[in-house]
C-alpha positions in Angstrom: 0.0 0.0 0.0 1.2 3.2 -1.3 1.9 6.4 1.9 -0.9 8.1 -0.4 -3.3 5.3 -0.4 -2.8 4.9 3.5 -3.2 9.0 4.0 -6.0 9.1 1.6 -7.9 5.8 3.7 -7.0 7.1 7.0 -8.4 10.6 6.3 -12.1 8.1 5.1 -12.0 6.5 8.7 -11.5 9.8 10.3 -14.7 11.4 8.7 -16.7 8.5 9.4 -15.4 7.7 12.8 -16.7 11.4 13.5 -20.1 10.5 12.5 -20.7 7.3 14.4 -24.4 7.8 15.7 -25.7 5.9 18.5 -26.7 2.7 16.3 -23.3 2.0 15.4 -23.7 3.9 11.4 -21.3 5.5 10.1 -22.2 8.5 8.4 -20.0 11.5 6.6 -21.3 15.0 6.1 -22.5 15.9 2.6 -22.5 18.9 0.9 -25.6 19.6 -1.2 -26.7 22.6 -3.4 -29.8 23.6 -3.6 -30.4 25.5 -6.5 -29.6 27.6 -8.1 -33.1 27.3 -9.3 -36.3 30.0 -9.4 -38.8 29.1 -6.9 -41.5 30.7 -8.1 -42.3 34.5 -6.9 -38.6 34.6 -4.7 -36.0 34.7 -7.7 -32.8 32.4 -8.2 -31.2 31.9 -5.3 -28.5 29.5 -4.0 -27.7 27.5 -0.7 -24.8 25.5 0.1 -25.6 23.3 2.6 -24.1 20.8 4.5 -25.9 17.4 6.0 -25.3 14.8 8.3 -27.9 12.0 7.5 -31.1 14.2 7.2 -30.2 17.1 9.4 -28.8 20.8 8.4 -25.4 21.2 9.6 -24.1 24.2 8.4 -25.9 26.7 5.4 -24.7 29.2 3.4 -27.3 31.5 1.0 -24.9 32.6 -2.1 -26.6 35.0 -4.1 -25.6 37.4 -7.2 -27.3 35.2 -9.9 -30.0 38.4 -10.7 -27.1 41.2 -10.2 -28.1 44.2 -12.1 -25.6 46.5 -10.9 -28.9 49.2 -9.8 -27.0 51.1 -7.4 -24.5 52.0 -10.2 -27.1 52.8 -12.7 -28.7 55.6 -10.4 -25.8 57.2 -11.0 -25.8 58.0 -14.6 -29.7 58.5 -14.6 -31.6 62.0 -13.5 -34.0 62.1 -11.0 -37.0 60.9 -13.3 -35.4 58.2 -15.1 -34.3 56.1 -11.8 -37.4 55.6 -10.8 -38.2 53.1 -13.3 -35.2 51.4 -11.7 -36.0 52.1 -8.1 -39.6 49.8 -8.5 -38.1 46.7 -10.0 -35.4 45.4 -6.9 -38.9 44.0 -5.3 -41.1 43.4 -8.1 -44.2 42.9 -5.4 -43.6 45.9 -4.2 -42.8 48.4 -7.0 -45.0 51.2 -6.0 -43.4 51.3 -2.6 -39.9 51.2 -3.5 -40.4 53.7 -5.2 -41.7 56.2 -2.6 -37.9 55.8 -0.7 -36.2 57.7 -3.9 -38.7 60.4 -4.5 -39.9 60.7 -0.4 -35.8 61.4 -0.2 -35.3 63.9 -3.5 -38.6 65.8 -2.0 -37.1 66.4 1.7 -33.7 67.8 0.1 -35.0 70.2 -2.1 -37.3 71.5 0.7 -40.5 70.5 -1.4 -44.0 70.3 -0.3 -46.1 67.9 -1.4 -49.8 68.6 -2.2 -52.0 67.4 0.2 -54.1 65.4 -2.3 -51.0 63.3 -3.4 -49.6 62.2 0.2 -53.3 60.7 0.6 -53.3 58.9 -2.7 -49.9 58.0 -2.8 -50.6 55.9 1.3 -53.7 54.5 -0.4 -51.6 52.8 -3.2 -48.9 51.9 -0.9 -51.5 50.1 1.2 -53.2 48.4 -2.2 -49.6 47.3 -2.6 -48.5 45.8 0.2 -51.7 43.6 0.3 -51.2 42.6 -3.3 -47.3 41.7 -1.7 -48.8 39.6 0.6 -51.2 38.0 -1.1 -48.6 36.6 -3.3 -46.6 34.9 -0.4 -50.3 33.6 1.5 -51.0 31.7 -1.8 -47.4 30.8 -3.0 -46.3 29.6 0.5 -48.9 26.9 1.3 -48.1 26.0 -2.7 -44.6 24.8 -1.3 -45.7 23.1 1.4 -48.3 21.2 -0.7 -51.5 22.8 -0.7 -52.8 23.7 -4.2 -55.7 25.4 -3.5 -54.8 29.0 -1.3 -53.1 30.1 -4.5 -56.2 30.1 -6.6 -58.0 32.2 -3.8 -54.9 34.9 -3.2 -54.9 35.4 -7.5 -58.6 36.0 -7.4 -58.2 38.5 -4.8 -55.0 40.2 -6.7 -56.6 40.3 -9.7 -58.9 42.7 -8.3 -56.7 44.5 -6.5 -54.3 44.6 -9.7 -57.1 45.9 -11.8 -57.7 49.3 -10.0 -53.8 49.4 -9.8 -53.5 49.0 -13.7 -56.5 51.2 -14.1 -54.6 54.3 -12.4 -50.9 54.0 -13.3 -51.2 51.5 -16.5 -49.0 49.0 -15.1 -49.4 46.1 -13.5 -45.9 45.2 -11.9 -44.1 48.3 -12.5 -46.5 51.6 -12.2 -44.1 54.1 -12.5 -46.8 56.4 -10.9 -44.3 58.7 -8.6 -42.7 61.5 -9.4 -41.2 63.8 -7.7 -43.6 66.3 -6.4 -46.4 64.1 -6.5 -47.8 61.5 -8.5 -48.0 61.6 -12.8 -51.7 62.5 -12.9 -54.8 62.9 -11.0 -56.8 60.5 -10.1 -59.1 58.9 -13.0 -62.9 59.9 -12.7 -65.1 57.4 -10.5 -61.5 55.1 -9.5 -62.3 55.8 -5.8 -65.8 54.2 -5.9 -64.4 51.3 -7.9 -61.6 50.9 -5.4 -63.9 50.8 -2.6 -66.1 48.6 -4.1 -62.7 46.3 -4.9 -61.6 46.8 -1.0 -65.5 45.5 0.2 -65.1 42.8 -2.5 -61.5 41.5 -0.9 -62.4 41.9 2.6 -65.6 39.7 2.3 -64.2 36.7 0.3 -60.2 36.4 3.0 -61.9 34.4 5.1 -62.4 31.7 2.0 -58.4 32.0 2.4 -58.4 31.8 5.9 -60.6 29.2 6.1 -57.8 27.4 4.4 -54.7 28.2 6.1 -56.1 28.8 9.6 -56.2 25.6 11.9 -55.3 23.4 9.1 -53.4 20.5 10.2 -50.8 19.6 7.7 -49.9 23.5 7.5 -49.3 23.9 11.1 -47.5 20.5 11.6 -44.9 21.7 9.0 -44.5 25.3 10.2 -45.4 25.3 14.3 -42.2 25.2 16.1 -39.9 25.0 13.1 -37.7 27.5 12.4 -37.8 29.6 14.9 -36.1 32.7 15.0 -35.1 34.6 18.5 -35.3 38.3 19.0 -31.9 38.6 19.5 -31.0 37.4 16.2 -33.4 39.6 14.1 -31.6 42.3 16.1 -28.2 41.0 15.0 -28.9 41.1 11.1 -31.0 43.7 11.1 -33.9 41.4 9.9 -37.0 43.9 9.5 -40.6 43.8 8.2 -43.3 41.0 9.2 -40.3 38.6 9.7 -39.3 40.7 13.0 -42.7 41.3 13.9 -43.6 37.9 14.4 -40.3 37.3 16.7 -41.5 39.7 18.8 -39.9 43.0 17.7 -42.5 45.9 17.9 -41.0 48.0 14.5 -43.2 49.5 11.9 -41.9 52.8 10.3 -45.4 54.0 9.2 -45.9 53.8 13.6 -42.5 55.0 14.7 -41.3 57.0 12.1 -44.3 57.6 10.1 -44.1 59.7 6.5 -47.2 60.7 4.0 -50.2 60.1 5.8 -49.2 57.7 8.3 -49.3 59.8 11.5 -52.8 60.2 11.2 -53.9 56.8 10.2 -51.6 55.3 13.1 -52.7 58.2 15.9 -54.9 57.0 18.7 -57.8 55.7 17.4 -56.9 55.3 13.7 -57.2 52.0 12.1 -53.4 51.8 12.1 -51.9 48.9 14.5 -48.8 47.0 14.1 -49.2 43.0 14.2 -46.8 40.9 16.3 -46.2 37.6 17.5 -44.3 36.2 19.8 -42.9 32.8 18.5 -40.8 33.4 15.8 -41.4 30.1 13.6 -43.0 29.6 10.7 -46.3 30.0 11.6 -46.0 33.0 13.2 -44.5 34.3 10.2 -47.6 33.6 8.3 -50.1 34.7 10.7 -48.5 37.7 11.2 -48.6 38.3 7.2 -52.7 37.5 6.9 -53.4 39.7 9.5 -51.5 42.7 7.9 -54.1 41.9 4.8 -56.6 43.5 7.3 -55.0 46.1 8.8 -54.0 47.6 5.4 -57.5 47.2 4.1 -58.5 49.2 6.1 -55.6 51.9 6.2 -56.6 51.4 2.6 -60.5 52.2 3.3 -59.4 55.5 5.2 -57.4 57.0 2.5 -60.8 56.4 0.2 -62.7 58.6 3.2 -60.6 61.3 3.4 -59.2 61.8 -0.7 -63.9 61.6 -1.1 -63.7 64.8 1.3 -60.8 66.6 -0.1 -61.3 69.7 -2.1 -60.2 69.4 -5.9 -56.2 70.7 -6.5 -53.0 69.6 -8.0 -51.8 66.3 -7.2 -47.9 67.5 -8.0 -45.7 70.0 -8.0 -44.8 71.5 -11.4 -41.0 71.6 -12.1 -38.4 72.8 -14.1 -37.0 70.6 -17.2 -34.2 69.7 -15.2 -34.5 68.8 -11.9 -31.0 69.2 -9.5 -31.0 68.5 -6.1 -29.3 70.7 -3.7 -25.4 69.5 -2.4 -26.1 67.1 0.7 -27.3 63.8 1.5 -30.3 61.8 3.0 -31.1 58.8 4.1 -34.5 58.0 3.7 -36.6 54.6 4.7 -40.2 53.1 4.6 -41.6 50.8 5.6 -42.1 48.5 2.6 -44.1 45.0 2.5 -41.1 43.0 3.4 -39.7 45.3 6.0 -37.4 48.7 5.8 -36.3 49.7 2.1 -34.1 52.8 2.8 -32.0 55.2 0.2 -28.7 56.9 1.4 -28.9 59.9 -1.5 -25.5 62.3 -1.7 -26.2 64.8 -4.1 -23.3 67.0 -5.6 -25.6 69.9 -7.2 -26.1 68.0 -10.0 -29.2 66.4 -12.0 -27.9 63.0 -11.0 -27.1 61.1 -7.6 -23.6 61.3 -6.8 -24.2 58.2 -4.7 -27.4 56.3 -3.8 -27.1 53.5 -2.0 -30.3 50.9 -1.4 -31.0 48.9 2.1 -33.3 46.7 1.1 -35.5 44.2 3.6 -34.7 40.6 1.7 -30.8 41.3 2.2 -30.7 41.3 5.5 -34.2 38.5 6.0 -31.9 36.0 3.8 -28.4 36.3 5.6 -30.0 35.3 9.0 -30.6 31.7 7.0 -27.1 30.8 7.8 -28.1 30.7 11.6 -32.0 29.5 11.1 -31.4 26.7 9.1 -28.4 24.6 11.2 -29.7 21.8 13.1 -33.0 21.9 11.3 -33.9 18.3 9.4 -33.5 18.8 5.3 -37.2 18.4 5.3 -38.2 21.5 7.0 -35.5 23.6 4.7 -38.4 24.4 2.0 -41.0 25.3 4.9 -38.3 27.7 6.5 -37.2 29.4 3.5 -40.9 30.3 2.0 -41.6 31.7 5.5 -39.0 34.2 5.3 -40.6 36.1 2.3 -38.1 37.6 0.8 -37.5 38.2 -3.0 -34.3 37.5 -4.7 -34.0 41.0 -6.8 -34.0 43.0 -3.3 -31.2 41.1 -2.6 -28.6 41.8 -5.4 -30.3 45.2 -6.4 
C-alpha cells in the first residue's frame, strides 16, 4: 500500500469515525446545493448546505445570480429616469420602493407635497403591500403542498391589480411617482371602484383563511420550526413581518411615520402594528394574513378622506431639469417585506452622486445561515418560503 493510499484511507476513517451515531452507522457530512433554481415568486437563489444524515449542519445562501448592478445605474440617470429602476429590486412591491427615492429627492429640495397626493400616494402603498402579501399567502402553502390557497390569493389580486392598472397602466411596475407628487390625478369614478374592490376583498379572506387557519398539515410543518429569536433579528437587522412575528415591535409607518401615516396610526386610527411572539414559521404567516386586514383598512381610510378633499393639483410643477441641492439623506419606509431605505449624496447635480439601497430581503436572507443549522433537510423548503423575501432586493 502506497503512503498516499494509507493517507487518503486514514483521512475516510476519520470522517466516518466522527459520525458514528448511536446505532453504530457511520455517516460522513455531505455537501448539497440547492439550486440555483427560481422558486417561483422569490428569484434564483443559492444555498450550500451541508448534512449529516437528514439534518442541516451548516448553510450558506450565495446569491448574485440576478445582479443588475442598480445602485450603479442611479448614478448616470436624472432624478425621473431612476425611478423606473427604483420599482423593479422587489417586483411585489414596485410602488413602494419607489416612494424611498422620490420621499428622499422631496425632503432635500425643501418641497411640499400637495396634500391630495400624500393621501393617494398611502392609499396605493397600502393596495400594494396587500397585493405583496397576497402573493406569499398563496405561493407559501403552494410549497408546502396545498394547491388550493393560490387560486383564492390570484382572485383577490386580480382585483386589487385591476384598479392598480386602471390608475398607473402597469401592472408590476406603475411608474406612478414623481417627484412632487404622483403623474396625474386620479381617473374619474377610481375611488368608488376601489372601494367597491376593497369591500369585494375583505368579504371573500376568510375563504383563504378558512384554508390556512387551523389546518393540520400547515401547522405541523410550520409550528415550532424555524424559529427565529429576538436577538438574532436584532443582530442582522432582519426587518418587516419577519421581526414582527419574533416579537420585535418596529413598523416605520408607527414610529417613524411619512405621507399620511401619523394620522392613520394616531390614537384611534385604524393603524396597529401585528406581532407575535414565537418566531417560527407560523408566526411568520399569521402575522402576514393579518397585515391583509389592517391595510385594508388603512386602505379604506385613504378612500374617506381623498372623497372629502377639495379638488387641486396632485404634483408640484417643475423645471425641465430637476437638481438636487449638495447634501445627502437617508430615507426609509416601511415597505411589505420590512425597511427599504436610500442613502442619497447629491453634488448639485441632476444626477445622484451616490445612492445606496438597504433593502429588507438582504438582510431576511443572511440570517438563513443561523435559522437553518440543526434543522432536518425536510423543513428547509417550509423555513425558506416563510421568510418572504425576493431574490432582486437582494442583489439590487
Amino acid at each position: 500500500m502506497t503512503e498516499t493510499t494509507a493517507e487518503a484511507r486514514s483521512g475516510t476513517e476519520r470522517a466516518l469515525t466522527v459520525g458514528i451515531g448511536a446505532g453504530g452507522l457511520a455517516t460522513a457530512d455531505m455537501v448539497l446545493n440547492i439550486g440555483p433554481q427560481h422558486p417561483a415568486t422569490h428569484g434564483v437563489l443559492r444555498l450550500r448546505i451541508v448534512v449529516d444524515g437528514e439534518r442541516i449542519v451548516t448553510a450558506e445562501p450565495i446569491i448574485g445570480y440576478m445582479h443588475r448592478g442598480a445602485e450603479k445605474l442611479f448614478e448616470v440617470r436624472d432624478y425621473r429616469q431612476i425611478i423606473v429602476l427604483a420599482n423593479r429590486h422587489d417586483w411585489l412591491s414596485a410602488f413602494s420602493n419607489e416612494l424611498g427615492v422620490v420621499l428622499g429627492v422631496e425632503q432635500m429640495l425643501g418641497m411640499e407635497v400637495p396634500t391630495r397626493a400624500v393621501w393617494a400616494r398611502t392609499l396605493l402603498a397600502e393596495l400594494n403591500r396587500v397585493l405583496n402579501h397576497l402573493m406569499f399567502l398563496g405561493s407559501y402553502p403552494l410549497e408546502l403542498g396545498a394547491i388550493t390557497p393560490i387560486f383564492h390569493a390570484f382572485r383577490e389580486r386580480e382585483e386589487l391589480q385591476a384598479v392598480m392598472e386602471e390608475i398607473s397602466g402597469g401592472r408590476m411596475h406603475y411608474m406612478f411617482n414623481r417627484v412632487g407628487g404622483l403623474k396625474e390625478d386620479l381617473p374619474a369614478g377610481w375611488l368608488t371602484r376601489v372601494e367597491t374592490t376593497i369591500a369585494d376583498v375583505r368579504k371573500r379572506i376568510p375563504d383563504l383563511e378558512r384554508l390556512i387557519v387551523g389546518n393540520e398539515i400547515l401547522e405541523a410543518r410550520t409550528r415550532q420550526v424555524g424559529v427565529l429569536p429576538r436577538e438574532k433579528v436584532l443582530a442582522f437587522g432582519v426587518s418587516g413581518p419577519i421581526a414582527r412575528a419574533s416579537g420585535l415591535d418596529l413598523d416605520l409607518r408607527r414610529d417613524a411615520p411619512y405621507l399620511a401615516y401619523a394620522e392613520l396610526f394616531c390614537e384611534g386610527g385604524p393603524g396597529r402594528v401585528v406581532t407575535r411572539s414565537a418566531g417560527d414559521c407560523l408566526s411568520r404567516l399569521e402575522v402576514l394574513l393579518e397585515q391583509v386586514h389592517v391595510s385594508l383598512d388603512l386602505a379604506q381610510a385613504c378612500v374617506e378622506r381623498l372623497r372629502g378633499l377639495p379638488q387641486g393639483p396632485i404634483n408640484v410643477k417643475l423645471p425641465k431639469v430637476v437638481k438636487v441641492p449638495e447634501g445627502q439623506i437617508y430615507c426609509a419606509t416601511e415597505n411589505p417585506l420590512g425597511l427599504n431605505g436610500y442613502y442619497l449624496v447629491s453634488r448639485g447635480d441632476k444626477t445622484p452622486w451616490r445612492l445606496k439601497l438597504r433593502s429588507a430581503s438582504f438582510n431576511n436572507v443572511s440570517v438563513l445561515a443561523e435559522m437553518l443549522p440543526g434543522q432536518l433537510i425536510s423543513d428547509m423548503v417550509a423555513i425558506l418560503g416563510s421568510m418572504f423575501f425576493v431574490v432582486g432586493d437582494i442583489d439590487k
